[in-house]
C-alpha positions in Angstrom: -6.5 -23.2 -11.6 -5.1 -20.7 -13.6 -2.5 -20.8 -16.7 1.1 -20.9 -15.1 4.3 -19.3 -17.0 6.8 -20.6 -15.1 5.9 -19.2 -11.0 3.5 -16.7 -13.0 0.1 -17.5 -12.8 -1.3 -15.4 -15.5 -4.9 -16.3 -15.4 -7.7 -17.1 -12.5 -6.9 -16.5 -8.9 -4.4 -14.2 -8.4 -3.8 -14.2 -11.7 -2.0 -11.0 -13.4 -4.8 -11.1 -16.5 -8.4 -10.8 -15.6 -10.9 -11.5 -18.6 -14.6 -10.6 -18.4 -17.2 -12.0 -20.3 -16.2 -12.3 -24.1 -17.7 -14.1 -27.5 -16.3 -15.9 -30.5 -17.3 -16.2 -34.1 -16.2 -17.4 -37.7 -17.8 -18.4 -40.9 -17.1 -19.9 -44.1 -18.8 -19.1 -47.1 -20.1 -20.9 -49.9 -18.0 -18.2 -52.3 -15.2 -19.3 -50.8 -14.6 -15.9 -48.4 -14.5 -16.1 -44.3 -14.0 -14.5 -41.2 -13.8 -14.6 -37.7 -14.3 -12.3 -34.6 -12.8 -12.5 -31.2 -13.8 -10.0 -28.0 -16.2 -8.0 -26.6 -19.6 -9.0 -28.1 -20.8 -5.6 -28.3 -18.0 -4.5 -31.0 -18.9 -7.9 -33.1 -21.6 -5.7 -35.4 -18.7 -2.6 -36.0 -16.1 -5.5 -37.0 -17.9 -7.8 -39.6 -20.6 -6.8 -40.3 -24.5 -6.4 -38.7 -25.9 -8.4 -41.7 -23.2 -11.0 -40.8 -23.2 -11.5 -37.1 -25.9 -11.7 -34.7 -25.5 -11.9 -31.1 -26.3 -15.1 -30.8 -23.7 -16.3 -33.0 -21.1 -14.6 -30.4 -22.7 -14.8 -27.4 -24.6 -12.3 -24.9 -23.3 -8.9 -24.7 -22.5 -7.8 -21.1 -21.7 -4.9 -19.1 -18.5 -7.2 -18.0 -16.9 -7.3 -21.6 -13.0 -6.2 -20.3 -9.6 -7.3 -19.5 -7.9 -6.4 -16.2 -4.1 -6.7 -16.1 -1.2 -5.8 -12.7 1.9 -6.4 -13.1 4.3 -5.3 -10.2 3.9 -3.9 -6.9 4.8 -0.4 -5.1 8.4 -1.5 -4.0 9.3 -3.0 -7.0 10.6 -0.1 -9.6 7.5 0.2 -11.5 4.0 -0.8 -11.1 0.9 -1.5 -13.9 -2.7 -1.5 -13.5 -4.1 -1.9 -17.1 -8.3 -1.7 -17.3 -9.2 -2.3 -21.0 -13.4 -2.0 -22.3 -14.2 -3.4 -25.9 -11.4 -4.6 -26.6 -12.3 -6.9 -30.0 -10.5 -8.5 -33.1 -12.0 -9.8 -36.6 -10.0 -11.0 -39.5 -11.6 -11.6 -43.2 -10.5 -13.4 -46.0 -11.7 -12.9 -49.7 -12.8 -15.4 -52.3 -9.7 -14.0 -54.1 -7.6 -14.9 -50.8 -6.9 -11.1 -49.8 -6.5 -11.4 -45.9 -6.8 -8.0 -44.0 -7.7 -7.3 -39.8 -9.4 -4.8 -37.6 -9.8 -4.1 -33.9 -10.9 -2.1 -31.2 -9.8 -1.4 -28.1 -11.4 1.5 -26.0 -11.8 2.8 -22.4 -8.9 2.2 -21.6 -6.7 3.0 -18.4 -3.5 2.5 -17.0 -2.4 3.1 -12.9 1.7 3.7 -13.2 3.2 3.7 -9.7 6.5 2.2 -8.2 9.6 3.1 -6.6 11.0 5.1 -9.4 7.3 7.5 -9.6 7.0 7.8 -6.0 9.6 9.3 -4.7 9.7 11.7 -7.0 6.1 12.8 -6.7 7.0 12.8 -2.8 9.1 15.7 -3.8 6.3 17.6 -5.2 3.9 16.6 -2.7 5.8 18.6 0.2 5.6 22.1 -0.9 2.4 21.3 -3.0 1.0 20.6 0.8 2.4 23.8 2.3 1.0 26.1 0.0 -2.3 24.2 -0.5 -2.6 25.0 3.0 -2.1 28.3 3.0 -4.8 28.4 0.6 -6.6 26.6 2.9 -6.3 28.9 5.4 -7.5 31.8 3.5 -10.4 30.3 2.4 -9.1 28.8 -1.1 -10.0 25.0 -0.7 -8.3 23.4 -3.7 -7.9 19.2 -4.3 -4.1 17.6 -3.9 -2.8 16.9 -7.5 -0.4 14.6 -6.3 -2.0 11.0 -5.4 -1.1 10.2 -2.1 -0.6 6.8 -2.7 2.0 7.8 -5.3 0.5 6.7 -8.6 -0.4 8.8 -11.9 -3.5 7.3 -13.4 -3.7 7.6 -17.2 -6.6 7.3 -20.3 -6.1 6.2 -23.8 -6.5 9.7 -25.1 -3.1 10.3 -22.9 -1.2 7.8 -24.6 -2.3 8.9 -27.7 -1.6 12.4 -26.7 2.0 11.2 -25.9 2.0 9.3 -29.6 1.0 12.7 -31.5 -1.8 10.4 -32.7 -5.6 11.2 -32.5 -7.0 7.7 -32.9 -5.3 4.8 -31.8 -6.0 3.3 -35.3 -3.9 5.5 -36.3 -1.0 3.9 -34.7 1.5 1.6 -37.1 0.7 -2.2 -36.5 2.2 -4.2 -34.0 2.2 -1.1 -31.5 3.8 -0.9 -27.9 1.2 1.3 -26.2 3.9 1.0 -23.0 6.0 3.0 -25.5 4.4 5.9 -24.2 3.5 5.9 -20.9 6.7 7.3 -19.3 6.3 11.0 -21.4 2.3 10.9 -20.6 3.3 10.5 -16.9 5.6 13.6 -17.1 2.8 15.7 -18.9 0.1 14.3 -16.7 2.3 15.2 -13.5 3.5 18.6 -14.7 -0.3 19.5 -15.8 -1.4 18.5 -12.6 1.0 20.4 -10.4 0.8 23.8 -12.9 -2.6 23.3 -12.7 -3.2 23.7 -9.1 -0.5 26.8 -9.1 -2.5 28.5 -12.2 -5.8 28.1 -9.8 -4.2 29.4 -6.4 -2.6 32.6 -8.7 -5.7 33.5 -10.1 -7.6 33.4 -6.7 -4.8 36.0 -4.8 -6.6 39.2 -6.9 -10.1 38.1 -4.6 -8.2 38.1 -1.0 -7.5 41.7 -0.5 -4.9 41.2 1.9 -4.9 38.1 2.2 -3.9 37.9 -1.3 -0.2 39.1 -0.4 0.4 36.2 1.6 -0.5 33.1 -0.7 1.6 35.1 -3.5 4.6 34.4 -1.3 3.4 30.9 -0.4 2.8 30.6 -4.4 6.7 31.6 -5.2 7.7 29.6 -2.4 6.4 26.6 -3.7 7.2 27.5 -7.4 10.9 27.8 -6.2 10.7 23.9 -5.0 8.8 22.5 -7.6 9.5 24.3 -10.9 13.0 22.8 -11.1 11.4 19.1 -10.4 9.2 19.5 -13.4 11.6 21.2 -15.6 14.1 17.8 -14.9 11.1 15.3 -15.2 12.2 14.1 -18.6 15.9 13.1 -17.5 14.6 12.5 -13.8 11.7 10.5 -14.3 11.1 9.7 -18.2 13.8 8.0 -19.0 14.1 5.8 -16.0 10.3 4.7 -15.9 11.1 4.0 -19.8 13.7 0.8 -18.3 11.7 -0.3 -15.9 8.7 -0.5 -17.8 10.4 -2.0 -21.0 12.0 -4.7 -18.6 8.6 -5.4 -17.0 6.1 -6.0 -20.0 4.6 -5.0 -23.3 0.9 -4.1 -24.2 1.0 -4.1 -28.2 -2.0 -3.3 -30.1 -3.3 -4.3 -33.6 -0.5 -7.3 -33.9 -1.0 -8.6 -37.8 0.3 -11.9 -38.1 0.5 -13.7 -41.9 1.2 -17.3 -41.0 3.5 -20.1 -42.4 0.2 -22.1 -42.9 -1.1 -19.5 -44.8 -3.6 -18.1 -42.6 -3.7 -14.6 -41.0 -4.2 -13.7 -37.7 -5.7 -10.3 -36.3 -4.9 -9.8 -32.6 -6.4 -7.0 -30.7 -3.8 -7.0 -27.8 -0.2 -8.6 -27.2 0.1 -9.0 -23.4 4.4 -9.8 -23.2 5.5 -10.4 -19.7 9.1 -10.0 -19.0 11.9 -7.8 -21.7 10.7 -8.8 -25.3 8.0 -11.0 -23.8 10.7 -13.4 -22.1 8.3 -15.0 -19.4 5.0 -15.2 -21.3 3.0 -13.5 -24.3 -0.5 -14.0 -24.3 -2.9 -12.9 -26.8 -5.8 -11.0 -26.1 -9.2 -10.7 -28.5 -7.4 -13.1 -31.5 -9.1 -14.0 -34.5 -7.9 -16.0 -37.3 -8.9 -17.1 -40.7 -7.5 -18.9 -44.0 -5.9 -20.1 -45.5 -9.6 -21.0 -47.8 -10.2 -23.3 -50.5 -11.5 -21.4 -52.3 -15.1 -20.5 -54.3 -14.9 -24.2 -56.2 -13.9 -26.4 -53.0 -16.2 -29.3 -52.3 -18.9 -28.0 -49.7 -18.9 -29.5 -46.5 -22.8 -31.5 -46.2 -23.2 -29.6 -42.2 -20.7 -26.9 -42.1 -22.5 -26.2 -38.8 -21.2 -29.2 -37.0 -17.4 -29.5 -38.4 -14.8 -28.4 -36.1 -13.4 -26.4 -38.6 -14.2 -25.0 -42.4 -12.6 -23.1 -44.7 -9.6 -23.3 -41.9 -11.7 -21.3 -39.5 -12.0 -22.5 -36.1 -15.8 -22.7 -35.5 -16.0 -21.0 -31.4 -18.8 -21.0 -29.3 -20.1 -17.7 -27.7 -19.1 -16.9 -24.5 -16.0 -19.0 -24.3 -12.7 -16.9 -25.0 -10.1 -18.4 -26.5 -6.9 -17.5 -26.5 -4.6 -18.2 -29.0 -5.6 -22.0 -29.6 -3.7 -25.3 -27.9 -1.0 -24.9 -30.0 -0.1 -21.2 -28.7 -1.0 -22.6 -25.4 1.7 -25.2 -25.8 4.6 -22.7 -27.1 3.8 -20.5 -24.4 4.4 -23.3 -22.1 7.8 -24.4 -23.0 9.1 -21.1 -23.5 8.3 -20.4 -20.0 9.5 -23.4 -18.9 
């Protein structure tokens, strides 16, 4: 059985959030200092350290360390396939009680499609096919930049792009990466689409006479699909913007100081819903603190406690995902 949000059924079969193979870690040390990783076992030695971590303190790494998460369908207004590769937390803690976080989060890829992207790359599907097969025709042979199943399929470096960002690190805390996606959809569409016209133009001087006739099909086409692109951001941007915004939320590097005292590093903020209404799950969350401190009373097997230095001791391989008491809030705010 999976988690439930109300009638969502956000994990296991059918499940919007699909979760590969992950690992846990935390440690308190005898000066007082800890910290904790949560993700991708791979990213553990980047995070906290290779004289800190092994991997079999976090688990086995495998070639299944992602997260998978859809959320909509093509006739509802927007659609989301999200495919996310190392994606990893770790928070630290000083003796001196200075708390700070990092993550990762790579390879990552998002599908937008939808009633509100389709029928507007419909539009530029039916000249684009007319003049591609003209092309055609006259020997030029060049790929459909329009998906035919109406989707745009984007990378991180897109969204980043989008951000005028070059490393998603660079990115403030607490992040919306959906924030994005609507003006790296109308870049990726109008690149795609110029792209293809820049190619056919630059073949017409190797046709002879030939080359007459896919310079008319060329204008033709440009006469259609120009003012499309050139009304993409009014068209298309801002509309994809609502539905997305009312749909969910993907924010990255969420920093979280605690009323307990301890501080919480999350790697991804799955909301579901405007504002995270229906459900917010967090992804790759490690926590630590608050500590006792260098002249605390040791534990005698630190090993076997549930818990030391206010770390939750995790085994590898098991993901956890925000604890039962983020479990339970989720609950009964869905309910």
């Amino acid at each position: 059985m999976g988690l439930q949000a109300g009638t969502t059924n956000l994990f296991g079969d059918n499940g919007i959030i699909q979760l590969g193979a992950v690992g846990q870690y935390a440690q308190a040390n005898d000066d007082g200092s800890s910290s904790a990783f949560s993700g991708a076992v791979s990213q553990a030695p980047s995070l906290i350290g290779v004289s800190t971590v092994t991997p079999s303190n976090v688990g086995a790494p495998t070639a299944d360390s992602t997260a998978e998460i859809a959320l909509g369908s093509s006739t509802d207004p927007v659609s989301l396939n999200v495919t996310l590769g190392a994606l990893a937390a770790s928070a630290q803690e000083t003796a001196a009680g200075d708390q700070s976080g990092q993550y990762t989060l790579a390879n990552a890829g998002i599908t937008v499609g939808g009633s509100v992207l389709s029928p507007v790359l419909a539009s530029l599907n039916t000249p684009l096919q007319t003049l591609l097969g003209v092309a055609s025709g006259l020997g030029v042979n060049v790929a459909d930049p329009i998906n035919s199943d109406g989707t745009v399929t984007l990378t991180l470096q897109d969204l980043l792009d989008a951000a005028g960002v070059t490393s998603i690190n660079d990115l403030p805390p607490g992040t919306n990466l959906l924030t994005y996606v609507p003006a790296a959809v109308v870049t990726a569409v109008t690149n795609a689409v110029n792209g293809v016209l820049n190619t056919l133009q630059n073949a017409v001087g190797g046709l002879g006479l030939g080359g007459a006739v896919l310079s008319a099909a060329i204008a033709t086409a440009q006469a259609v699909v120009n003012p499309i692109l050139s009304g993409l951001t009014d068209t298309l941007e801002g509309p994809l913007g609502a539905a997305i915004t009312a749909l969910a939320q993907l924010a990255v590097n969420v920093q979280t100081h605690n009323s307990d005292g301890s501080f919480t590093e999350t790697a991804l903020r799955v909301g579901v819903g405007p504002n995270g209404s229906l459900a917010s799950v967090d992804l790759a969350s490690a926590t630590v603190g608050p500590n006792a401190g260098p002249v605390a009373v040791p534990l005698i097997n630190p090993s076997s406690a549930g818990i030391a230095g206010g770390v939750a001791l995790l085994g590898g391989g098991a993901w956890f995902l925000a604890g039962l008491l983020r479990r339970r809030r989720l609950l009964a705010t869905a309910a």
